[in-house]
N, C-alpha and C positions, 0 to 999 in steps of 0.2 A: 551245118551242124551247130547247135547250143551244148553249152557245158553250164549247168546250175550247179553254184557251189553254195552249197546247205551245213551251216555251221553256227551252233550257237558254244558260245562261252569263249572265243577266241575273235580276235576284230577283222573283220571280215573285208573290208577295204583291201588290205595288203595281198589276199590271197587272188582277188577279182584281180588286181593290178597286175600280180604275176601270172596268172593265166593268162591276159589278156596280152602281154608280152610274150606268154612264151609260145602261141597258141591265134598269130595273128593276124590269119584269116578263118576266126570260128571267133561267135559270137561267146559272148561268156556274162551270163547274169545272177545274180545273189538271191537269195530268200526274200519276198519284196518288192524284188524289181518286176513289172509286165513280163509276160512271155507266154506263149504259147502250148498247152501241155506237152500238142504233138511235134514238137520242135526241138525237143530234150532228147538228144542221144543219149548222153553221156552225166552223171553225177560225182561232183567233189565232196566227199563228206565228215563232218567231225560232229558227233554226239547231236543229228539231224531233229528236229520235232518227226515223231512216229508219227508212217503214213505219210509223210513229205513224197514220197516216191510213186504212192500207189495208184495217182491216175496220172502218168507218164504213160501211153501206148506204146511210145517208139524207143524206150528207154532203153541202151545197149548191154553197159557195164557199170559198175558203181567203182569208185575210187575213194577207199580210206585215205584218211590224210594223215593219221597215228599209226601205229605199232599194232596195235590193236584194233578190232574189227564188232566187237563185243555188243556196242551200239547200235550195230548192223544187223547184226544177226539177232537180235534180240528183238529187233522191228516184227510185230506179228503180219502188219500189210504190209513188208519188203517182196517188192516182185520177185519173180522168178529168171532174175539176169546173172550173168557176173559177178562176183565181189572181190574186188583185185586189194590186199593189203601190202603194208607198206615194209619195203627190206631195205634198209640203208646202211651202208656201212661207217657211218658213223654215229648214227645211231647206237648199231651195236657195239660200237669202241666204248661211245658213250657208257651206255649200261653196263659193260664188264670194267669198264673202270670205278664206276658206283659200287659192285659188286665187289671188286677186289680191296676198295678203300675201306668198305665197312667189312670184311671181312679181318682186315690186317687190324683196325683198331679196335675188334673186339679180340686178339689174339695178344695185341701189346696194351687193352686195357687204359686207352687213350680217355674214357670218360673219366675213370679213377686220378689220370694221371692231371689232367683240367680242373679236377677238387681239390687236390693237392697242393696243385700252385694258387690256385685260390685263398688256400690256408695256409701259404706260405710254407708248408711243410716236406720234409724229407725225407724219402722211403725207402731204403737198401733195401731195392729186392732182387733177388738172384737166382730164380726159380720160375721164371717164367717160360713157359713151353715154347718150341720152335713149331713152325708152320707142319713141320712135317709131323709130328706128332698132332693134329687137331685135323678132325674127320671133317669134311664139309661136305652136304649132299646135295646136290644142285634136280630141283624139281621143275623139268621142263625144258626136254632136248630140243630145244626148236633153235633156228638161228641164234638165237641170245644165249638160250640156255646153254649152247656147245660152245659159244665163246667164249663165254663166263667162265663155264668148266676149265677150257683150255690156259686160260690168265692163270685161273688157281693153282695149277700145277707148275707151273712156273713158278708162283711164289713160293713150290716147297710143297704144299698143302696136299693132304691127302685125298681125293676127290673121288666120289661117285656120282653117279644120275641116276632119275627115275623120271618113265615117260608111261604114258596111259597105256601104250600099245611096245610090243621089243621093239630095241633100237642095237647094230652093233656098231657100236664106238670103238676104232682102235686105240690101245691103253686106257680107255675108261672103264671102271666096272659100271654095267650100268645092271640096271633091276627094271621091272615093268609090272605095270597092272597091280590088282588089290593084291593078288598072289606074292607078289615082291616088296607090296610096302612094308611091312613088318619089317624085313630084314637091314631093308634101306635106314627105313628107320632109327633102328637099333647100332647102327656103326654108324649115327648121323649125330654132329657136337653143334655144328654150325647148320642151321637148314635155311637155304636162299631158295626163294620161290620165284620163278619166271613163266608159270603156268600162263597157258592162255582161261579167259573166263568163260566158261561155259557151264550148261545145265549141270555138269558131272563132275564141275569143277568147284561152283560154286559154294562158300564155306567149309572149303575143305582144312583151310586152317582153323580147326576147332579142338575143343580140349583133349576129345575123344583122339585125334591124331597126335598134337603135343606131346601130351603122357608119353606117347611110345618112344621119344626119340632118348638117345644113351643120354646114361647114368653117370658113366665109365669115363667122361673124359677128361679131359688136360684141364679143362677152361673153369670147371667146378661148376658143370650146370649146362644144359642147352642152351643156342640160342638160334633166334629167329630174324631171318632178313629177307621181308616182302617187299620186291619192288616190281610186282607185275600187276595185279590189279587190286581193290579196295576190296570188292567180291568176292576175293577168294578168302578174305579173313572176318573169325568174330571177334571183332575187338572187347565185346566182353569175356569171353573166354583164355584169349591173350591177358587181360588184367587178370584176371584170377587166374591163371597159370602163374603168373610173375608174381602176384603174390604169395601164394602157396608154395614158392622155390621149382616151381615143375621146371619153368623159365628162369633163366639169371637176367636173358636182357631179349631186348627186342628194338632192331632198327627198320620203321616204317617208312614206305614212301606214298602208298596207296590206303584208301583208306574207306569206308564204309558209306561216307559223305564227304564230299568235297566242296569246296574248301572244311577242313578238318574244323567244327564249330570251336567256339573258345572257350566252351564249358565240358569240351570230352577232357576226361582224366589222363588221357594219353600224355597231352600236354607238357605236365606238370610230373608225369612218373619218370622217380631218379633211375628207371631202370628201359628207359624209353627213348630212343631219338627218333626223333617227327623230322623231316625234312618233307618238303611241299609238292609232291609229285613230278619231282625234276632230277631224277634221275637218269634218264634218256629222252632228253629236248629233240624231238626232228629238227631237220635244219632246213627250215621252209623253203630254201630253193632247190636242194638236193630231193623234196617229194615232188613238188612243184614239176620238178621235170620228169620224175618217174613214171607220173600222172600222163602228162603230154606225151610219153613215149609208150606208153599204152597206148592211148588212144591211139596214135601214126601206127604202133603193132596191129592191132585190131582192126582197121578201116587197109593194111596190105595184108588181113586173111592168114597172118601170121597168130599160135598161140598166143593168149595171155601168160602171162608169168606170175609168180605168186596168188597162183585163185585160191580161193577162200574152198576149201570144202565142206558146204554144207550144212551136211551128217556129223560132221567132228566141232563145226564151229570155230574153226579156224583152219 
């Protein structure tokens, strides 16, 4: 058995090491290396050159090495195998602590409070909302999305979800489909996005959606917190929200291109925090072994876990 671990943008050395550790009586080669087409079981992959996979014969399962699967499926020559994505529980710790940090500091207004002290200045203010007054709508009940939610409630916060298809959560209200965005919308202050990207997802952070979310709330103004993929937002449509007032603020982690160039406006807008798509780091040996423990599931005739569906794209 070979395992080709196909990966650009990340160095690739460390993940061949760990495989080959963790995995060490199977061969294991990188993008590059000789090998054989028909000697490829099995594929490790992050953000692959398309068609890396398409003349493998004997190719079994594909293995993400992100959160996301997006790369994958968006391959137009991806065979017709497997696509096993990645569920870590720290991971998802990760992410709902991203989610909960920028959630709390746009409720206690922690940007204002950083210009302040900048200016030396002193602000008696005594009117600032509690969590549980400020609606937050969490878009994308999937492992993340539920954790997210579940944090936010904890802190107070008043929380709903929306997922493409019903979902029932217990204590969550949750909403589904075009039929329930509106309403989601409309009792949404905070909107955090943890969609997966897909054909039906993509740009759906658009002005046309914005507009709808309330009016009504504590915070004086919507705000936006995408840490799921770059894809699902127009980052011109977000600037011109933000400045028309539709938006008060927006905290980004994903972004339309990556690395974020140094001449988007995002940058520099005082109503914007850019942080570098590290919001939920995998923790390369906790995939690493998830990876190898497919593969041992797979080769004892046991299901896989976490398949990709498809139809849905994730």
């Amino acid at each position: 058995m070979t395992l080709l671990v196909a990966i650009t943008g990340w160095e690739v050395a460390p993940w061949v090491e760990r495989f080959r550790r963790l995995l060490p009586d199977r061969r294991v080669v990188a993008l590059g290396e000789p090998y054989e087409p028909d000697e490829i079981l099995y594929a490790a992959a992050w953000k692959h050159p398309p068609g890396t996979f398409a003349g493998l014969p004997n190719l079994r399962a594909i293995f993400s090495l992100g959160a996301g699967v997006d790369h994958l499926v968006g391959d137009p020559a991806l065979p017709d195998v497997p696509v096993v994505r990645v569920v870590d529980e720290d991971l998802t710790n990760r992410m709902s602590e991203y989610v909960v940090l920028h959630c709390l500091a746009h409720l206690r207004q922690a940007r204002l409070y950083d210009g302040l002290q900048r200016e030396r200045r002193w602000w008696d203010d005594r009117h600032q909302p509690a969590a549980r007054d400020v609606r937050v709508g969490v878009m994308g009940l999937g492992v993340l999305g539920l954790d997210a939610a579940r944090k936010l409630q904890v802190m107070g916060f008043d929380v709903a979800g929306w997922s493409r298809s019903p979902k029932s959560v217990e204590g969550l209200p949750t909403f589904a489909g075009e039929t329930g965005l509106d309403a989601f919308l409309a009792r949404t202050d905070i909107l955090v996005c943890l969609l997966p990207l897909t054909p039906d997802t993509r740009g759906i952070l658009r002005e046309s959606l914005l507009t709808r979310l309330a009016r009504d709330g504590r915070l004086g103004g919507p705000v936006l917190v995408n840490a799921g993929r770059g894809g699902l937002q127009v980052e011109a449509d977000i600037l011109r929200c933000l400045d028309a007032g539709v938006l008060k603020a927006a905290t980004l982690d994903v972004f339309e291109t990556e690395p974020l160039p140094a001449a988007s406006p995002l940058w520099g807008h005082p109503a914007v925090t850019v942080t570098p798509h590290n919001a939920a780091m995998s923790a390369p040996d906790a995939v690493g072994a998830q990876v190898a423990d497919g593969i041992f599931t797979m080769e004892s005739g046991m299901p896989l876990r976490h398949r990709v569906d498809p139809a849905r794209g994730y």
